[in-house]
Backbone bond lengths (Angstrom), bond angles and torsions (degrees), N, CA, C in turn:
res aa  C-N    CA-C-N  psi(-1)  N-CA   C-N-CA  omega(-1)  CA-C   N-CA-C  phi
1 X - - - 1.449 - - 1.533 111.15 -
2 X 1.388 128.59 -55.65 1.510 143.20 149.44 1.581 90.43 -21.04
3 X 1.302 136.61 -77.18 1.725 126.64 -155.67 1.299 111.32 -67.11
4 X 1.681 124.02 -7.89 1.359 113.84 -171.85 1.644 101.44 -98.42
5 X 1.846 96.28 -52.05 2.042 93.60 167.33 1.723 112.12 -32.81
6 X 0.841 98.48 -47.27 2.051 102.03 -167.17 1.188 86.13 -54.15
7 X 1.498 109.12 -71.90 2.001 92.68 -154.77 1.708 115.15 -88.55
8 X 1.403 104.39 39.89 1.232 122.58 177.06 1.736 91.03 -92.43
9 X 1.638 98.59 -80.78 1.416 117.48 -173.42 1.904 107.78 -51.07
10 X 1.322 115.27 -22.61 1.472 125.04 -171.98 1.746 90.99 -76.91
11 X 1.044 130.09 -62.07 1.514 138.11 176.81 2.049 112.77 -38.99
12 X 1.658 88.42 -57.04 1.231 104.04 172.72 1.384 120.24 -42.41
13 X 1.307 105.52 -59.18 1.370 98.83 -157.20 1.768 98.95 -100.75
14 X 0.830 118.50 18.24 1.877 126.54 163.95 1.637 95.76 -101.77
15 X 1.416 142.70 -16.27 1.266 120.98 158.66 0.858 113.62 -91.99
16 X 1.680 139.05 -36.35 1.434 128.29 158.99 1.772 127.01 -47.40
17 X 1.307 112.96 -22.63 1.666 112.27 160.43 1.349 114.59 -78.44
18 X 1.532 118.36 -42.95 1.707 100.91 163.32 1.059 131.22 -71.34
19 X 1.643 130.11 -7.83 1.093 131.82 158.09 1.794 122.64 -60.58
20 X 1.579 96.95 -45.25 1.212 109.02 -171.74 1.942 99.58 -64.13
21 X 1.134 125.34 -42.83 1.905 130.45 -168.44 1.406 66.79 -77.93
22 X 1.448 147.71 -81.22 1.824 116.66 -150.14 1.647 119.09 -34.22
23 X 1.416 109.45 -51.74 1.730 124.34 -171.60 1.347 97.37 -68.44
24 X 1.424 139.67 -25.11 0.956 147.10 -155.78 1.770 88.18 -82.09
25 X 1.330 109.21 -68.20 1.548 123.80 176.07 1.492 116.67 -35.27
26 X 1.440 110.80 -60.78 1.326 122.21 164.19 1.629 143.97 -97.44
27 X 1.262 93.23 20.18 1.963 92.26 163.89 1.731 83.55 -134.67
28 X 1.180 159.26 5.36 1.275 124.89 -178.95 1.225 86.78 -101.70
29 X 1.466 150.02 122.13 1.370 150.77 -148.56 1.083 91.03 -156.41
30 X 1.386 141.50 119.07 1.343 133.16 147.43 1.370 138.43 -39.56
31 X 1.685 119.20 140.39 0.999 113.15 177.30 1.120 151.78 -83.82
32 X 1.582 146.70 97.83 1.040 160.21 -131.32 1.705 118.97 -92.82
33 X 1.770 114.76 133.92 1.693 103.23 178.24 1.514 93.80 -60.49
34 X 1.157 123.68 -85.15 1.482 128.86 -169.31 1.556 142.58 -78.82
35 X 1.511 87.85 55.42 1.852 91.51 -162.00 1.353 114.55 -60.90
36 X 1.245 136.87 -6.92 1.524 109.90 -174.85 1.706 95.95 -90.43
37 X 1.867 122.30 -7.31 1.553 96.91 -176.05 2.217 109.71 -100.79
38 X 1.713 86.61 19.06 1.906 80.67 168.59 1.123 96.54 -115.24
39 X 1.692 100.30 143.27 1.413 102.81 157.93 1.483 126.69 -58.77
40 X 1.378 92.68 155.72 1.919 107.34 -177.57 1.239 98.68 -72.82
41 X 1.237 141.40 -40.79 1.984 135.17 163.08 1.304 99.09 -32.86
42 X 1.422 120.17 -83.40 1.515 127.97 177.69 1.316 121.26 -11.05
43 X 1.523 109.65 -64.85 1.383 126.01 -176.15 1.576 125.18 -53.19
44 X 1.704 108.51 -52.45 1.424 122.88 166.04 1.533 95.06 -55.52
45 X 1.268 123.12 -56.97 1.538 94.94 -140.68 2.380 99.62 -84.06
46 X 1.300 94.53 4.30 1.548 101.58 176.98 1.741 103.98 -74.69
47 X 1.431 104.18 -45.97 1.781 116.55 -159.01 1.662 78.23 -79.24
48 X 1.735 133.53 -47.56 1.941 119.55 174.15 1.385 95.16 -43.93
49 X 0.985 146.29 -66.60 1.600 134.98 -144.44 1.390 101.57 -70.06
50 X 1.326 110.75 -58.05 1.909 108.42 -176.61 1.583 100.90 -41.50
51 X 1.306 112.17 -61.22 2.120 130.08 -161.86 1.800 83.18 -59.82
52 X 0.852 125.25 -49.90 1.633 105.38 -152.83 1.817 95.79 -66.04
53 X 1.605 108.39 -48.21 1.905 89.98 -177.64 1.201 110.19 -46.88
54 X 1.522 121.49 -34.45 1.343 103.34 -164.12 1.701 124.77 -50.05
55 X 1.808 90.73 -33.99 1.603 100.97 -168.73 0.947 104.25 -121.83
56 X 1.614 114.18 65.62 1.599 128.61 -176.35 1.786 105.30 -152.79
57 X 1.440 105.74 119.11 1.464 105.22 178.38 1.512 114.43 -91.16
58 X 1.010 128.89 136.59 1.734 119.02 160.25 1.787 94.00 -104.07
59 X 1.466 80.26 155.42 1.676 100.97 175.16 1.171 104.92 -50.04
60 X 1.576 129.93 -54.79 1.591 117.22 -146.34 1.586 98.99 -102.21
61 X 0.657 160.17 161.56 1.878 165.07 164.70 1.694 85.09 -57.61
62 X 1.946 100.63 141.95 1.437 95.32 -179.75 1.949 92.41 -132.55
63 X 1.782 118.66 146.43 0.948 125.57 -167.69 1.339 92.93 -99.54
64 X 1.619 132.68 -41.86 1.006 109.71 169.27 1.707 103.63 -147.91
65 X 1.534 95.87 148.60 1.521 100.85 -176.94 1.429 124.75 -104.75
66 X 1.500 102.25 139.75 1.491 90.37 -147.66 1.533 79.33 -123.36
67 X 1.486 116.65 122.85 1.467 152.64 163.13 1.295 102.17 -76.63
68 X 1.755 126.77 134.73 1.166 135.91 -170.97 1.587 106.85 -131.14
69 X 0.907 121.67 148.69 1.472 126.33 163.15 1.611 102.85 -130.40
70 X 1.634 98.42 127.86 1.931 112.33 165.97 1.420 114.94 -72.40
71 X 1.029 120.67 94.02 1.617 127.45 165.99 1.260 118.28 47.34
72 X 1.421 100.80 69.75 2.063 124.07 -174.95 1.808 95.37 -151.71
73 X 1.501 113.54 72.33 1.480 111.44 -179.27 1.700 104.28 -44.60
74 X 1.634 109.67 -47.50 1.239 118.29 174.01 1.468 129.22 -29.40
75 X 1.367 101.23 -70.43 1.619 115.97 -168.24 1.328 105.90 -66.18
76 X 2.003 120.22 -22.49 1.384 146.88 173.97 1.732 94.95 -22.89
77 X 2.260 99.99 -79.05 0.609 107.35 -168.00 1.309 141.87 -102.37
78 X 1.508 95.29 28.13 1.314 129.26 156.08 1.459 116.75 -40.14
79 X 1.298 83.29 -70.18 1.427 113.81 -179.33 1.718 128.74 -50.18
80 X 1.425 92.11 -47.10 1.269 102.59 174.70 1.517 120.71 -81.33
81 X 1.163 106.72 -21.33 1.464 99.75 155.21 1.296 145.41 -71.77
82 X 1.897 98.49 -40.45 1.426 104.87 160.85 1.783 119.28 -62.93
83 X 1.373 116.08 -32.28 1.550 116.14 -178.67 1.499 120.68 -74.04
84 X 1.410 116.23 -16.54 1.423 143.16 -166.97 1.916 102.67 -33.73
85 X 1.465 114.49 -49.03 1.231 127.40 -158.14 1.718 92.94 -111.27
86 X 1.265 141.10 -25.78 1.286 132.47 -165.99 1.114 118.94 -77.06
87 X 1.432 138.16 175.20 1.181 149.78 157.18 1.243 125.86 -155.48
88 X 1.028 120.07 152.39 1.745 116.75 -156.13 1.513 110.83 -97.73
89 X 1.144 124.06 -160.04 1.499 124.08 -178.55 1.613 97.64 -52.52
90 X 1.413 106.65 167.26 1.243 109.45 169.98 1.642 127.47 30.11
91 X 1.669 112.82 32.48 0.905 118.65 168.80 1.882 129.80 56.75
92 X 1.229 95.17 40.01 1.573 125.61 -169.73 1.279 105.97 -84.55
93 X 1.795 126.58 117.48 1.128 149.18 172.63 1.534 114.74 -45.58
94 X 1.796 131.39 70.08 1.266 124.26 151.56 1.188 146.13 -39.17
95 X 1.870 122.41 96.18 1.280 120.45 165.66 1.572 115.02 -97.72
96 X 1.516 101.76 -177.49 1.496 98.18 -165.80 1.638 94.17 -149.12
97 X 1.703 120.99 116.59 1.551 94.72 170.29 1.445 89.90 -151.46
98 X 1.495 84.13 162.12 2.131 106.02 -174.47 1.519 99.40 -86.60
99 X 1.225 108.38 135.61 1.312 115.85 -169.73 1.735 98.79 -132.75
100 X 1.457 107.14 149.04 1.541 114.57 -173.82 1.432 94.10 -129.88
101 X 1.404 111.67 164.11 1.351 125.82 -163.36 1.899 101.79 -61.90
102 X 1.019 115.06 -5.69 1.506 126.86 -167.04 1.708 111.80 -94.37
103 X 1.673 119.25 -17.34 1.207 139.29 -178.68 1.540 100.59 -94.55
104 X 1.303 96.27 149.33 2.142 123.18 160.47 1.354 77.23 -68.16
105 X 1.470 87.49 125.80 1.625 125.20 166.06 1.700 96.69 -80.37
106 X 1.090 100.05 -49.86 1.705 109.48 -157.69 1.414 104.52 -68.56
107 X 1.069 124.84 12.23 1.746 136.22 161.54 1.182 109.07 -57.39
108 X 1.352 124.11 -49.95 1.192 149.16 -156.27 1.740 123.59 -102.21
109 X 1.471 116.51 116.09 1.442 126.58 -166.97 1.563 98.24 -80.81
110 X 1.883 131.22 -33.57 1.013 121.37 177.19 0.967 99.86 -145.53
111 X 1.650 111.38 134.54 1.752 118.63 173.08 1.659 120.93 -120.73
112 X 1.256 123.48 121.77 1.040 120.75 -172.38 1.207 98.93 -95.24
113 X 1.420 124.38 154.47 1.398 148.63 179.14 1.615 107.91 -117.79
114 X 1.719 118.65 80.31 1.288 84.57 -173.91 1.843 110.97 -94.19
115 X 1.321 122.62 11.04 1.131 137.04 144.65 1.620 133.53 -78.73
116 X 1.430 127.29 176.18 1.059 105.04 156.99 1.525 136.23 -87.93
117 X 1.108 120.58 138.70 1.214 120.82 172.54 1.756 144.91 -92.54
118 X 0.952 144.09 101.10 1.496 142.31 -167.37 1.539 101.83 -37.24
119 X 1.869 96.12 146.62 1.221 98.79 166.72 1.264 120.00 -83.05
120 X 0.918 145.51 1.78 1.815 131.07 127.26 1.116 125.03 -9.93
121 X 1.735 113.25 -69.23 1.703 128.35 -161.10 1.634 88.46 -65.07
122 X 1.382 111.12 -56.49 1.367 122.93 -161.19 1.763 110.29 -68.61
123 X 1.059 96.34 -26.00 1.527 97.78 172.76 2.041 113.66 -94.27
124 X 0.788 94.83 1.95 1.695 96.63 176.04 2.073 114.80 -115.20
125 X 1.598 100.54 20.06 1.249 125.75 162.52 1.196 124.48 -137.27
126 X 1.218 122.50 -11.58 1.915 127.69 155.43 1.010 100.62 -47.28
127 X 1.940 103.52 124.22 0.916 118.29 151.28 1.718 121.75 100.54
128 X 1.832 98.02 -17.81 1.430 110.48 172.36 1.621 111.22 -82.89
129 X 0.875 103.59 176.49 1.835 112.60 178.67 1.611 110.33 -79.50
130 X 1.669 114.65 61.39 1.418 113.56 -161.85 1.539 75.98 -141.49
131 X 1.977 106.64 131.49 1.401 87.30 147.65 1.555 109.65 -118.12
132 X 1.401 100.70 146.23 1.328 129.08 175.97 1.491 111.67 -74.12
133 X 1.300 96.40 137.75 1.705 108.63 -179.96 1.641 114.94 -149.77
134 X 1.307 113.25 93.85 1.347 129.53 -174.80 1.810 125.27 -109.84
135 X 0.947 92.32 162.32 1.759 99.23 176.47 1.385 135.11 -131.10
136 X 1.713 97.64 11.99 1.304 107.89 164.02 1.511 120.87 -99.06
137 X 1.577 104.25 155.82 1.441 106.16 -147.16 2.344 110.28 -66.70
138 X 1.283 91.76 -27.75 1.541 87.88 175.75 1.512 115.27 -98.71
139 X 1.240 106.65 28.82 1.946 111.62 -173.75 1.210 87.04 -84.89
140 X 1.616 146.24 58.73 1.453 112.78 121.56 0.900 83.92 -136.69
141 X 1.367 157.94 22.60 1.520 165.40 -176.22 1.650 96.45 -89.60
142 X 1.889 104.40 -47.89 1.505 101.98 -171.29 1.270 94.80 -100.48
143 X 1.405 124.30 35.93 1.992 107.55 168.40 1.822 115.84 104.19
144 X 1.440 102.45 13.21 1.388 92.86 -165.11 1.399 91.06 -87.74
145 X 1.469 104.28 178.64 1.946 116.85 172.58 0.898 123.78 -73.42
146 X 1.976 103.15 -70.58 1.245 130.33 -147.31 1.621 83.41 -136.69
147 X 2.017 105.46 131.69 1.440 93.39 -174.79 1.905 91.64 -140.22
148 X 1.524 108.11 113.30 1.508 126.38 -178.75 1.287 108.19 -56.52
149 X 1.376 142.34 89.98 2.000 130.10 154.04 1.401 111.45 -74.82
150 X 1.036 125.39 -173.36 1.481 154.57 115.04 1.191 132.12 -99.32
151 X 1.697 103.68 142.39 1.489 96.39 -170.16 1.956 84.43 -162.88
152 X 1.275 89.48 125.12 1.731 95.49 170.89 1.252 92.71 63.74
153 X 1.647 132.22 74.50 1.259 126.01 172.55 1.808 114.68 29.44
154 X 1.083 128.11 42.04 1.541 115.76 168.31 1.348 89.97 -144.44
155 X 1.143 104.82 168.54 1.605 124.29 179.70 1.634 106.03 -114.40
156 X 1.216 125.70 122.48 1.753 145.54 -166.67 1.334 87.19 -121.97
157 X 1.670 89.71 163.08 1.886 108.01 152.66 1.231 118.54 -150.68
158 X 1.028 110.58 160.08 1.386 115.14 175.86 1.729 108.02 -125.93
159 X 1.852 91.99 148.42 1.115 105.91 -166.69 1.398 113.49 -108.67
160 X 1.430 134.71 119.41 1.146 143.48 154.02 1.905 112.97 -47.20
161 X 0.690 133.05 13.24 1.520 130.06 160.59 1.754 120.50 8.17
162 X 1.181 136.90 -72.48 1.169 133.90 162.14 1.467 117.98 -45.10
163 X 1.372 126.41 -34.50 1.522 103.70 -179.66 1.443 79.48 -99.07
164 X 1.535 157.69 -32.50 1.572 110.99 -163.36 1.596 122.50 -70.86
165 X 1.855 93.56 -8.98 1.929 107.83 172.74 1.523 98.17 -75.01
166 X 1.369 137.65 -5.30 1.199 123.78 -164.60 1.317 102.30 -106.60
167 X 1.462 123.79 -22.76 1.849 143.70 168.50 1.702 96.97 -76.79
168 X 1.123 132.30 10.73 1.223 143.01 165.54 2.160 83.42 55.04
169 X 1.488 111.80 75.57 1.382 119.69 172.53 1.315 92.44 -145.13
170 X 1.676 111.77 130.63 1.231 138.74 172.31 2.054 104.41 -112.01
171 X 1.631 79.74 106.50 1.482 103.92 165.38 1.622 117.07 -93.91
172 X 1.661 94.23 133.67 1.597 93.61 -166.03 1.335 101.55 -76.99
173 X 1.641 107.38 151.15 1.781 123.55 178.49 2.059 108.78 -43.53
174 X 1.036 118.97 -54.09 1.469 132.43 142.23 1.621 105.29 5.86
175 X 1.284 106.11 -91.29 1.142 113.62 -154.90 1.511 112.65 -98.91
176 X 1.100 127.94 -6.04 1.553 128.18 121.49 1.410 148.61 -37.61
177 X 1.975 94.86 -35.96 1.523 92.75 170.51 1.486 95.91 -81.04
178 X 1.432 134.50 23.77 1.714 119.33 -161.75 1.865 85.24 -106.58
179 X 1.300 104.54 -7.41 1.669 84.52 -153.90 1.247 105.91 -95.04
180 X 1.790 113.02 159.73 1.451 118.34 -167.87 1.356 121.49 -128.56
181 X 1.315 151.77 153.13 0.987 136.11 -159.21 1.442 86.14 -103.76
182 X 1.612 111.27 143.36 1.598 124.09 -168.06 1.448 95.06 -84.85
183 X 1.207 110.61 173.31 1.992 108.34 -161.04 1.493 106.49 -105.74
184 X 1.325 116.39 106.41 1.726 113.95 -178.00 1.091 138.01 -53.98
């Protein structure tokens, strides 16, 4: 009876820590000059991009991480406003820049797609030490990482795992158990 309580409370309290990194994901939201004119989509999936470096290794030690957006001057400086004051683990230098199909991708440690993107763009970063974070519906079909839905008014993701081990990117156990398969 003693061996079943244990891995009662052992179960327990390993869903109450993934519960706790979910709330973590979604109430620490950055703070915004003009929040009532961004959307609340926007917002989650801005505070996903910050949360995912956190629990994202690259191979080489990075001094500063440079967050990309594909041709959204907007969300650009979205970004850079919300990142303005942050810093990441170990106190890692956040930049933020809009990039067009005409820029080195490979500048960039994370690129969000909040459009769609050709498999070109997406195929001329497979496989590098970039993780990808998109919101179109076949972005991991063409190579993406990390791919943003909605479903039941919330915003999920799902994680491509095998190719971000193949970009030599170690995603923490954490934020793997977060991921969901988007609804077909």
């Amino acid at each position: 009876m003693l061996c079943l309580c244990g891995n009662f409370i052992q179960k327990s309290l390993r869903t109450l820590h993934i519960t706790t990194v979910l709330a973590c994901f979604l109430l620490i939201t950055p703070v915004y000059a003009d929040s009532e004119e961004i959307d609340r989509g926007l917002k989650i999936k801005i505070a996903y991009l910050y949360h995912f470096s956190q629990f994202t290794q690259w191979e080489k030690p990075l001094t500063t991480l440079n967050y990309c957006v594909f041709n959204d001057i907007a969300i650009s400086e979205l970004l850079k406003t919300t990142f303005i004051d942050k810093k990441s683990s170990g106190k890692v230098k956040l930049d933020v820049h809009n990039l067009t199909d005409r820029d080195d991708l490979s500048v960039c440690q994370i690129i969000f797609f909040p459009h769609p993107a050709s498999k070109e763009i997406l195929t001329s970063i497979y496989h590098k030490p970039i993780l990808s974070v998109g919101v179109q519906k076949d972005f991991i079909d063409l190579g993406g990482i990390i791919f943003l839905f909605e479903e039941d008014q919330k915003i999920h993701f799902f994680i491509n795992n095998v190719d971000a081990q193949e970009a030599n990117l170690k995603l923490n156990s954490q934020l793997l158990a977060l991921s969901r398969l988007p609804p077909q």
